[in-house]
DOTOR-173758 format. One record per atom (N, C-alpha, C): atom name; z, y, x. Coordinates in Angstrom, 2 decimals. Each point is the difference from the previous one (the first is absolute). Layout:
REM residues N
{CA {Z Y X}}
...
REM end
This chain:
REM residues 173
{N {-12.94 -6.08 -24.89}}
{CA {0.16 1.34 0.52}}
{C {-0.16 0.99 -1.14}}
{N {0.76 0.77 -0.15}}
{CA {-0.30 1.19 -0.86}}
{C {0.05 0.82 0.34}}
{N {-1.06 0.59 -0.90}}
{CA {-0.91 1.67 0.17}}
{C {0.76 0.71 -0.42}}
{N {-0.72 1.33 1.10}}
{CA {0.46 1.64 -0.71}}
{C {0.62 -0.04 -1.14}}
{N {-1.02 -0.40 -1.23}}
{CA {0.04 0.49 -1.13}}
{C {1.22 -0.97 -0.75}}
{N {0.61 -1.00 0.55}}
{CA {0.61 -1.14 -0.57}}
{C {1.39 0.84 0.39}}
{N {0.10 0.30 1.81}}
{CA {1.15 0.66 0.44}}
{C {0.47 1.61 -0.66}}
{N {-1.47 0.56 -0.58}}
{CA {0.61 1.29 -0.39}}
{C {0.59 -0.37 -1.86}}
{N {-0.71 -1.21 -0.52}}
{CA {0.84 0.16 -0.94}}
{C {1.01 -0.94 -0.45}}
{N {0.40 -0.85 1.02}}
{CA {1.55 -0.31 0.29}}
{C {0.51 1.10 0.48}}
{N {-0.16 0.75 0.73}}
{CA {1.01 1.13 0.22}}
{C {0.34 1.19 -1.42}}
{N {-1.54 0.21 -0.51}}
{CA {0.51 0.51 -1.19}}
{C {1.12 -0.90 -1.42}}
{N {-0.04 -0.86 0.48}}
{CA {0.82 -0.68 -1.10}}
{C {1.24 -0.05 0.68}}
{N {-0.11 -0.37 0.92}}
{CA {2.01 0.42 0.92}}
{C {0.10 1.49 -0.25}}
{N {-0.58 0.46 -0.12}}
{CA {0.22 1.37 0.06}}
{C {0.19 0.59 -1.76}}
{N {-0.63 -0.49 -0.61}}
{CA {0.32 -0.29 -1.51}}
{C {1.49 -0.59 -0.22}}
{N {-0.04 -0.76 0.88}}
{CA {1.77 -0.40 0.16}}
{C {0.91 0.77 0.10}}
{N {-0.34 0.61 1.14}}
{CA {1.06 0.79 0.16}}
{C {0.45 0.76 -0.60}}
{N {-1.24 0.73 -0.76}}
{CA {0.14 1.07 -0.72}}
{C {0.28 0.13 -1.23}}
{N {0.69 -1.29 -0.32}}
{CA {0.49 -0.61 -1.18}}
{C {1.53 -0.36 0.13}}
{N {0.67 0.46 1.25}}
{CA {1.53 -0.18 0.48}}
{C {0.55 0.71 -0.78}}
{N {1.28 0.44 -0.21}}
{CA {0.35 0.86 -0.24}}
{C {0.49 0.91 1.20}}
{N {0.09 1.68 -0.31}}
{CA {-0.10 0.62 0.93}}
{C {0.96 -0.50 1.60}}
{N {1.38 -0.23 -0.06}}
{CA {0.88 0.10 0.65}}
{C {-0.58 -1.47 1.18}}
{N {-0.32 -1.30 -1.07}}
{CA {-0.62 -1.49 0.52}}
{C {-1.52 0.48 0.64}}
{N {-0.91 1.11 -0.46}}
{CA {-0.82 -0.10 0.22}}
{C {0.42 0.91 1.90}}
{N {0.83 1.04 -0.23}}
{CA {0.20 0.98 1.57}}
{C {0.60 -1.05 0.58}}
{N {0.83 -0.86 -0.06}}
{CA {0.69 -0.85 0.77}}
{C {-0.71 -1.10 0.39}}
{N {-0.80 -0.39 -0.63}}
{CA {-1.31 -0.83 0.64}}
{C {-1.18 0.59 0.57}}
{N {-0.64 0.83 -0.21}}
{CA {-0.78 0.80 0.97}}
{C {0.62 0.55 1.70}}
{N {1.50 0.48 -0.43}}
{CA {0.75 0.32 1.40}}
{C {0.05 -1.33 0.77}}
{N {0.23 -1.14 -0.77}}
{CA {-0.07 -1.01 1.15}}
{C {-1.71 -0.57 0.70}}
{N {-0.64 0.16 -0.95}}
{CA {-1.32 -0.15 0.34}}
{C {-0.34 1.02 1.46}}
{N {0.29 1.20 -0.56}}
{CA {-0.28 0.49 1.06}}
{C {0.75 -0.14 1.64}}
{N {1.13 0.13 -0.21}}
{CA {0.77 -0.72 1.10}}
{C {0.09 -1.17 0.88}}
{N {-0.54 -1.26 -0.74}}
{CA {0.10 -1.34 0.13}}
{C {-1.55 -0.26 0.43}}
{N {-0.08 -0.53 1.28}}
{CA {-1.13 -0.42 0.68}}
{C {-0.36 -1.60 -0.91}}
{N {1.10 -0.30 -0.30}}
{CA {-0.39 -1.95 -0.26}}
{C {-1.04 0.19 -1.19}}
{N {-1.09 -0.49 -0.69}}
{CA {-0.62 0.17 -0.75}}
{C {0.89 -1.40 -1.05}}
{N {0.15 -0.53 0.76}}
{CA {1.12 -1.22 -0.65}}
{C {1.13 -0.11 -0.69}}
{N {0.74 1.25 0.62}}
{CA {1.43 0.38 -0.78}}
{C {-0.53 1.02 -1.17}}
{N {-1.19 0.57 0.10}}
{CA {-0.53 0.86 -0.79}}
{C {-0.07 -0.78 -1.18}}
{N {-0.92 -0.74 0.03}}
{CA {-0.41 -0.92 -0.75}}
{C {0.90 -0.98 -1.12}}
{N {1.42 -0.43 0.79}}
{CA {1.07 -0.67 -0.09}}
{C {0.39 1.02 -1.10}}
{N {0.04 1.09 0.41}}
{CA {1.23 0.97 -0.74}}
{C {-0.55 0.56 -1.48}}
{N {-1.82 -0.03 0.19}}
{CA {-0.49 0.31 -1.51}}
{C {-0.07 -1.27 -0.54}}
{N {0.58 -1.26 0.29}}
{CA {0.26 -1.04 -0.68}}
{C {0.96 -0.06 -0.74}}
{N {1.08 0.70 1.09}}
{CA {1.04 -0.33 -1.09}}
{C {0.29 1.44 -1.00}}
{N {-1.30 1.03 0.47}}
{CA {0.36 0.87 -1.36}}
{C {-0.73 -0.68 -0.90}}
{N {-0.68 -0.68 -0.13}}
{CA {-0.85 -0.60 -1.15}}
{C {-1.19 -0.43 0.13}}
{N {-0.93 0.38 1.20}}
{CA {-1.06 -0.35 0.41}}
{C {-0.68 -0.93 -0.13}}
{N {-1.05 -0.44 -0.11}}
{CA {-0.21 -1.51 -0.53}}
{C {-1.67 -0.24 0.61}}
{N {-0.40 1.04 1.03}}
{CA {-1.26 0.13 0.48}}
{C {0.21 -0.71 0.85}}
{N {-0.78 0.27 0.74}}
{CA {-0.46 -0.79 1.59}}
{C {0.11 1.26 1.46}}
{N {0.29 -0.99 0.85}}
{CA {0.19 0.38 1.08}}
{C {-1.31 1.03 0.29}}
{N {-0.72 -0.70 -0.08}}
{CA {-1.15 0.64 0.30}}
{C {-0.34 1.77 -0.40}}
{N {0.38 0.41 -1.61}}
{CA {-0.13 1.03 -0.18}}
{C {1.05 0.88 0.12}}
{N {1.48 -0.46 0.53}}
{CA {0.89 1.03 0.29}}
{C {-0.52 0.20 1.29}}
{N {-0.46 -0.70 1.14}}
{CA {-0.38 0.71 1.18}}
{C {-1.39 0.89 0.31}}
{N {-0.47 -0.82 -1.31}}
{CA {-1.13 1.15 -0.13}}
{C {0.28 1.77 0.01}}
{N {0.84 -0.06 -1.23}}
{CA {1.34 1.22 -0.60}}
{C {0.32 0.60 1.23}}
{N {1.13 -0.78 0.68}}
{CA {0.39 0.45 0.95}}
{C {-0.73 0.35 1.24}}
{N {-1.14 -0.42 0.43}}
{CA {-1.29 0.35 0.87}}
{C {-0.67 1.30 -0.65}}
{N {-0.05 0.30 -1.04}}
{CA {-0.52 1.45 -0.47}}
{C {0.56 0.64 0.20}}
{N {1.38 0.15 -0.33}}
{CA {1.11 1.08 -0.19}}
{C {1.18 0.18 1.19}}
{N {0.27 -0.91 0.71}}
{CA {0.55 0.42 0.96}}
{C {-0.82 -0.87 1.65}}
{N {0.50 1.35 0.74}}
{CA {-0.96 -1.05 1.41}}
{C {1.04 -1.08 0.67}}
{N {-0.41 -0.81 0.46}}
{CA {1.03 -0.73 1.01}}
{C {0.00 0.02 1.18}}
{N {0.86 0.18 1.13}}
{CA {-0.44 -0.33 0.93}}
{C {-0.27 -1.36 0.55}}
{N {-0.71 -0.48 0.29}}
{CA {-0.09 -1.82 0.77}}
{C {0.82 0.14 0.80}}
{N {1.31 -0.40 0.79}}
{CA {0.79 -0.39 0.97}}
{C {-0.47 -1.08 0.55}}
{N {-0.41 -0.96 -0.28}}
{CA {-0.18 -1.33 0.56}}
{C {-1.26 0.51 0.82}}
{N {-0.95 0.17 -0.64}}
{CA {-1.59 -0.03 0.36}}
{C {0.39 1.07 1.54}}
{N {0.52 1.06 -0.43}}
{CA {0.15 0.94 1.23}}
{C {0.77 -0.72 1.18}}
{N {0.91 -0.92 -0.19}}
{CA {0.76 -0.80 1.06}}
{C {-1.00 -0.93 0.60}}
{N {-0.90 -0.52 -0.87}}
{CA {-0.92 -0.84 0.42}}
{C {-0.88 0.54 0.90}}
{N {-0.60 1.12 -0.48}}
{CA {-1.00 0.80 0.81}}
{C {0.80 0.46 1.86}}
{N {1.24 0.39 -0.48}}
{CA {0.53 0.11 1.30}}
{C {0.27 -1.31 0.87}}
{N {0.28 -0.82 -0.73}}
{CA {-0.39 -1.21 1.16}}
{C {-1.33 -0.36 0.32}}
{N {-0.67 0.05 -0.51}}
{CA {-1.54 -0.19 0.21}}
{C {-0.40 1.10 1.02}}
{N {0.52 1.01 0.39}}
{CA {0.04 0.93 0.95}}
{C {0.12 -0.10 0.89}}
{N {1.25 -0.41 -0.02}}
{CA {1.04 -0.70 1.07}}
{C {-0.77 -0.98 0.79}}
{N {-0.49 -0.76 -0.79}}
{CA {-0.66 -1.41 0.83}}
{C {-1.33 0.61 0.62}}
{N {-0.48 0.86 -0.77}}
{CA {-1.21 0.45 0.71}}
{C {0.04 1.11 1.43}}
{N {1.07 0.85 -0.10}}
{CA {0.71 0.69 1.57}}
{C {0.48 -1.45 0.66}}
{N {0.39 -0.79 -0.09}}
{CA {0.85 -1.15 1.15}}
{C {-1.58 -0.49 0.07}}
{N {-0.96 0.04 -0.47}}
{CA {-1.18 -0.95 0.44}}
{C {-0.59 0.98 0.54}}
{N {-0.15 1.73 -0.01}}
{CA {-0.26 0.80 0.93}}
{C {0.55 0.08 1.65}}
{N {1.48 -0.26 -0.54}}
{CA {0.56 0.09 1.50}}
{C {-0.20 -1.15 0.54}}
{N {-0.12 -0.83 -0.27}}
{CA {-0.08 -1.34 0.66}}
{C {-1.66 -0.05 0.41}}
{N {-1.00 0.28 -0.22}}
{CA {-0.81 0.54 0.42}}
{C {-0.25 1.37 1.44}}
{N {0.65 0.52 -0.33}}
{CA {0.05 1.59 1.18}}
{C {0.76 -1.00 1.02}}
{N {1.04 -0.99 -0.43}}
{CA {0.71 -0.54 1.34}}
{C {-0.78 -0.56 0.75}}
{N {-1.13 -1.24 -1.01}}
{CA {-1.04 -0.30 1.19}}
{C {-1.07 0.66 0.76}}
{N {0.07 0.98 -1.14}}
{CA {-0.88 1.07 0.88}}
{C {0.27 0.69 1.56}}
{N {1.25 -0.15 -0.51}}
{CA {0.75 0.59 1.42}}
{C {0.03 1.50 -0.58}}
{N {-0.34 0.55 -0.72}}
{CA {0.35 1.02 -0.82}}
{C {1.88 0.47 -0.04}}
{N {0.83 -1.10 -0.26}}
{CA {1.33 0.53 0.01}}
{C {0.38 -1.10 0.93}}
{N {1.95 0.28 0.84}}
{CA {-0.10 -0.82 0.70}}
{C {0.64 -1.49 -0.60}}
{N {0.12 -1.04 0.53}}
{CA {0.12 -0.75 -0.27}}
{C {1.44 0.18 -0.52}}
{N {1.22 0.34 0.30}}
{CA {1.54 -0.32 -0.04}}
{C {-0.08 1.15 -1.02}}
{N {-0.25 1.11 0.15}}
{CA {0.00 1.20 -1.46}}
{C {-0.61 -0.55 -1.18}}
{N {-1.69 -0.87 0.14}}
{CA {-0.55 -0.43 -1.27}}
{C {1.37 -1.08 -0.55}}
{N {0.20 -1.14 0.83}}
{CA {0.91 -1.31 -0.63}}
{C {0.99 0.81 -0.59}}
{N {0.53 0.78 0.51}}
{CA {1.34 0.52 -0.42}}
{C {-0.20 0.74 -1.63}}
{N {-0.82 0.78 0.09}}
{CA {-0.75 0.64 -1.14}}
{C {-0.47 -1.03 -1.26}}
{N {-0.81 -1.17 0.26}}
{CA {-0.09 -1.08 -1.09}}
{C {1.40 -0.44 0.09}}
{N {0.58 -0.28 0.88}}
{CA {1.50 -0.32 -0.86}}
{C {0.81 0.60 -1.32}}
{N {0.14 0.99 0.49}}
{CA {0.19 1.29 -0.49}}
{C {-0.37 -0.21 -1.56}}
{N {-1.58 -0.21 0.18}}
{CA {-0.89 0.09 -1.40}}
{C {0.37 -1.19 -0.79}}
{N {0.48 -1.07 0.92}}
{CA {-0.21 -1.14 -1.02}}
{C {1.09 -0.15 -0.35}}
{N {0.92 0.75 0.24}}
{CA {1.53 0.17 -0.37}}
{C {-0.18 0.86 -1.47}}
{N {-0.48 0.94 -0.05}}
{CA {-0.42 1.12 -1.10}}
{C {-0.82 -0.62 -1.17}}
{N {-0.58 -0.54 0.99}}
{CA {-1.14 -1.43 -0.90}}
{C {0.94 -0.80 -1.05}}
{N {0.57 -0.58 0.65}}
{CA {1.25 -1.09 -0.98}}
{C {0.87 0.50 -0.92}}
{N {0.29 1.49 0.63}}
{CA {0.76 0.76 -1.00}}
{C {-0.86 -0.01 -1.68}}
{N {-1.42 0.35 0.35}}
{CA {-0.62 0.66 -0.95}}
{C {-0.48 -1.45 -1.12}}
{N {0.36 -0.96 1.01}}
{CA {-0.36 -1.75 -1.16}}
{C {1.11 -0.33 -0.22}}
{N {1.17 0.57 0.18}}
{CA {1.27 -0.33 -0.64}}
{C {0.38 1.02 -1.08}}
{N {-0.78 0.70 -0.07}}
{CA {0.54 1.44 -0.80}}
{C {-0.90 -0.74 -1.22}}
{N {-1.64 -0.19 0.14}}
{CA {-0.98 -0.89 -0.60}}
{C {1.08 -0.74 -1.07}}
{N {0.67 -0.68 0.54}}
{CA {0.66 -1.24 -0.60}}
{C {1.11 0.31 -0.47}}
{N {1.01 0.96 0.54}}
{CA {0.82 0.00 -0.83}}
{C {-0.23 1.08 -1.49}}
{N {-1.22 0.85 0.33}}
{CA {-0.55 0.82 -1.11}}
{C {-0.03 -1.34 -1.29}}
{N {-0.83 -0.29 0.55}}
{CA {-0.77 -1.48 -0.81}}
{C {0.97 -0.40 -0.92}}
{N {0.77 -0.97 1.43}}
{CA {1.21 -0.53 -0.97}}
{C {0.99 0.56 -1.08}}
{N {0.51 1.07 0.59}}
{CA {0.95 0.84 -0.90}}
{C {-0.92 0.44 -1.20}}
{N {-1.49 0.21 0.28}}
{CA {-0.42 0.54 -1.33}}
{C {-0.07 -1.32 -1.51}}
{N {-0.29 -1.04 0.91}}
{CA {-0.23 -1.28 -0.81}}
{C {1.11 -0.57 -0.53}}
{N {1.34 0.29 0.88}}
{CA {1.10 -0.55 -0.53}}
{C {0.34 1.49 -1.61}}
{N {-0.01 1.12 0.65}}
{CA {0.29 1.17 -0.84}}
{C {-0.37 -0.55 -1.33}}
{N {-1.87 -0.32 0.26}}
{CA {-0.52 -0.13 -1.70}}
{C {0.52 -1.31 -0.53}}
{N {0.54 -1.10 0.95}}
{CA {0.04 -1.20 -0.66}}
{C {0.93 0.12 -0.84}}
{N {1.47 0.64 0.28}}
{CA {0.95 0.59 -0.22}}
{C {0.45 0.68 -1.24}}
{N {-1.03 0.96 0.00}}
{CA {-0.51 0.85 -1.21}}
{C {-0.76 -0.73 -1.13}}
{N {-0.82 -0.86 0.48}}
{CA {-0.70 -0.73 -0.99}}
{C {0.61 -0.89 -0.57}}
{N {1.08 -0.63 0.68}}
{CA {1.05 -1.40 -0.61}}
{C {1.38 1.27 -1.21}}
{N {0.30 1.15 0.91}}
{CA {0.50 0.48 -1.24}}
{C {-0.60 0.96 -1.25}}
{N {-1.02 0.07 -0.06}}
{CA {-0.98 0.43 -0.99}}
{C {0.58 -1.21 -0.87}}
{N {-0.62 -1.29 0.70}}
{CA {-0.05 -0.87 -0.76}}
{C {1.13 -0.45 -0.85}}
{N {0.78 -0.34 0.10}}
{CA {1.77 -0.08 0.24}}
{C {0.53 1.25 -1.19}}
{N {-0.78 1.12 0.00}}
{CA {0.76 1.27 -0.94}}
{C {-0.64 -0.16 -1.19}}
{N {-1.74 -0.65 0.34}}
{CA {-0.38 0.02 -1.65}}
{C {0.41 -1.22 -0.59}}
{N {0.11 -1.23 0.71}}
{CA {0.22 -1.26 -0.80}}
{C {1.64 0.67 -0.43}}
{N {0.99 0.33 0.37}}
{CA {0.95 0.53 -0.55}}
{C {-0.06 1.20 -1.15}}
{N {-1.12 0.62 0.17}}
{CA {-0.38 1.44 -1.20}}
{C {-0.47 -0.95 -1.24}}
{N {-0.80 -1.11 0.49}}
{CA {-0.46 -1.03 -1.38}}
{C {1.01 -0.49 -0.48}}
{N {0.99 -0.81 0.65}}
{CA {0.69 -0.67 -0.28}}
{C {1.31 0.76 -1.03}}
{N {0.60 1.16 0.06}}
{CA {0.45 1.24 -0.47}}
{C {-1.01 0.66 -1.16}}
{N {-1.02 -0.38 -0.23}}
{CA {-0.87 1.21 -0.77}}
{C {0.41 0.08 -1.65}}
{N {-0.11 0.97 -0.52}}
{CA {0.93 0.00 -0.83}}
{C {1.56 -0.36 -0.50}}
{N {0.58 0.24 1.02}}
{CA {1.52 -0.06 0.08}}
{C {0.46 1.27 0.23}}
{N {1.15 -0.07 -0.39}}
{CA {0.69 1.44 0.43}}
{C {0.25 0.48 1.71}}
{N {-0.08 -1.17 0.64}}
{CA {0.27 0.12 1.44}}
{C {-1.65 0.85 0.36}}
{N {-0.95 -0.64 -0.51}}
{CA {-1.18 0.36 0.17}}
{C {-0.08 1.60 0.69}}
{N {0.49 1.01 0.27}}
{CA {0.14 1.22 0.28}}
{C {0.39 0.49 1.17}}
{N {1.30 -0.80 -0.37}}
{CA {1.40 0.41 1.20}}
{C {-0.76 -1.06 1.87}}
{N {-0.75 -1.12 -0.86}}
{CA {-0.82 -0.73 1.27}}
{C {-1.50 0.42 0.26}}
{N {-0.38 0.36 -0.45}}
{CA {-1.15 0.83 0.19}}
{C {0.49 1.33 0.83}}
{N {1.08 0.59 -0.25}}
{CA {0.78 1.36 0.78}}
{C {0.20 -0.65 1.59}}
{N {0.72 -0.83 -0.21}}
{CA {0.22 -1.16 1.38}}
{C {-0.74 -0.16 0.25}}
{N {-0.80 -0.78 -0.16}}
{CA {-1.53 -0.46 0.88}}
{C {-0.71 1.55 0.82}}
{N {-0.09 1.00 -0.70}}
{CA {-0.82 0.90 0.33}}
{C {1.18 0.62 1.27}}
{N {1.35 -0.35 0.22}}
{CA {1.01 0.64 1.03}}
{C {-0.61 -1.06 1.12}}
{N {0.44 -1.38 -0.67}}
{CA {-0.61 -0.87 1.55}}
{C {-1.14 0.07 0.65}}
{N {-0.85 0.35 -1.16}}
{CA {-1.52 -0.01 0.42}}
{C {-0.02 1.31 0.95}}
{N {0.83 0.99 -0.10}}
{CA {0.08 1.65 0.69}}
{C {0.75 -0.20 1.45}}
{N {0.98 -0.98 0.15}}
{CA {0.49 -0.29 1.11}}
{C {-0.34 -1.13 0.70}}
{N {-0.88 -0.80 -0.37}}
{CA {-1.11 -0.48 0.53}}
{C {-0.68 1.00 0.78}}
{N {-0.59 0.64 -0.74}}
{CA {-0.91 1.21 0.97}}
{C {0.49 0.67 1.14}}
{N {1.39 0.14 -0.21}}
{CA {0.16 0.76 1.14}}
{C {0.61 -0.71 1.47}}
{N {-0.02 -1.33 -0.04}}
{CA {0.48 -0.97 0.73}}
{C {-1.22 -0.27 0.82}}
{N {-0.14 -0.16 1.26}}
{CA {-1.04 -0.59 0.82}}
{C {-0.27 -0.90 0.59}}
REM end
């Protein structure tokens, strides 16, 4: 587990990173930081500017400087809601509190809304896992090709390429 003091100065050294871009690499990577919920594609993308840290202190970075919202956790919480009103009403029904054919009809209802919210769960999930796997196989894929090119004259014109695919990557979902 690492401390405060471990996380604030991995973040100062990503942040030493950054601030070592050049201007145009450095706005064009901060704009995606800020935009981009995945801490993964984040991560992915200061790899292939040159990055050579750890996961750990770009999300540190990115946990200081921009907020995120949790999507998942909030979907979660709303099903956890969910289950806890259908275990209310199902309660008031034996109470005799609501009537019997309005309560059933009503947990139907819920557990219909219910399924929605564990399929949404999953396809969040999935699409996010396939997204980074995706991203991470062509990270991989652009630098063994940037090595393989390095010092060649092509060396430029594919580095220009990589950074187009890597851009329309992004905007694909």
């Amino acid at each position: 587990m690492r401390s405060r003091q471990d996380e604030h100065i991995g973040s100062e050294a990503f942040a030493h990173w950054v601030d070592n871009l050049d201007c145009s690499t450095q706005e064009s990577f901060c704009a995606f930081a800020s935009d981009n919920y995945s801490i993964i594609e984040i991560y992915i993308y200061s790899r292939f500017l040159g990055y050579d840290g750890t996961i750990t202190d770009c999300e540190a970075w990115v946990n200081r400087n921009y907020e995120k919202p949790n999507h998942l956790k909030k979907i979660l919480y709303e099903i956890e809601e969910m289950q806890e009103d259908m275990r209310k009403l199902r309660r008031d029904i034996e109470d005799g509190l609501v009537k019997r054919d309005v309560g059933v009809a009503r947990i139907a209802s819920m557990q219909k809304e219910l399924r929605g919210a564990i399929s949404q769960v999953a396809t969040y999930t999935n699409n996010k896992d396939r997204k980074g796997l995706l991203m991470a196989g062509a990270d991989r894929a652009m630098r063994e090709l940037l090595f393989v090119f390095k010092d060649d004259p092509m060396e430029g014109p594919l580095e220009e390429a990589s950074l187009s695919v890597w851009s329309r990557m992004q905007m694909e979902e």
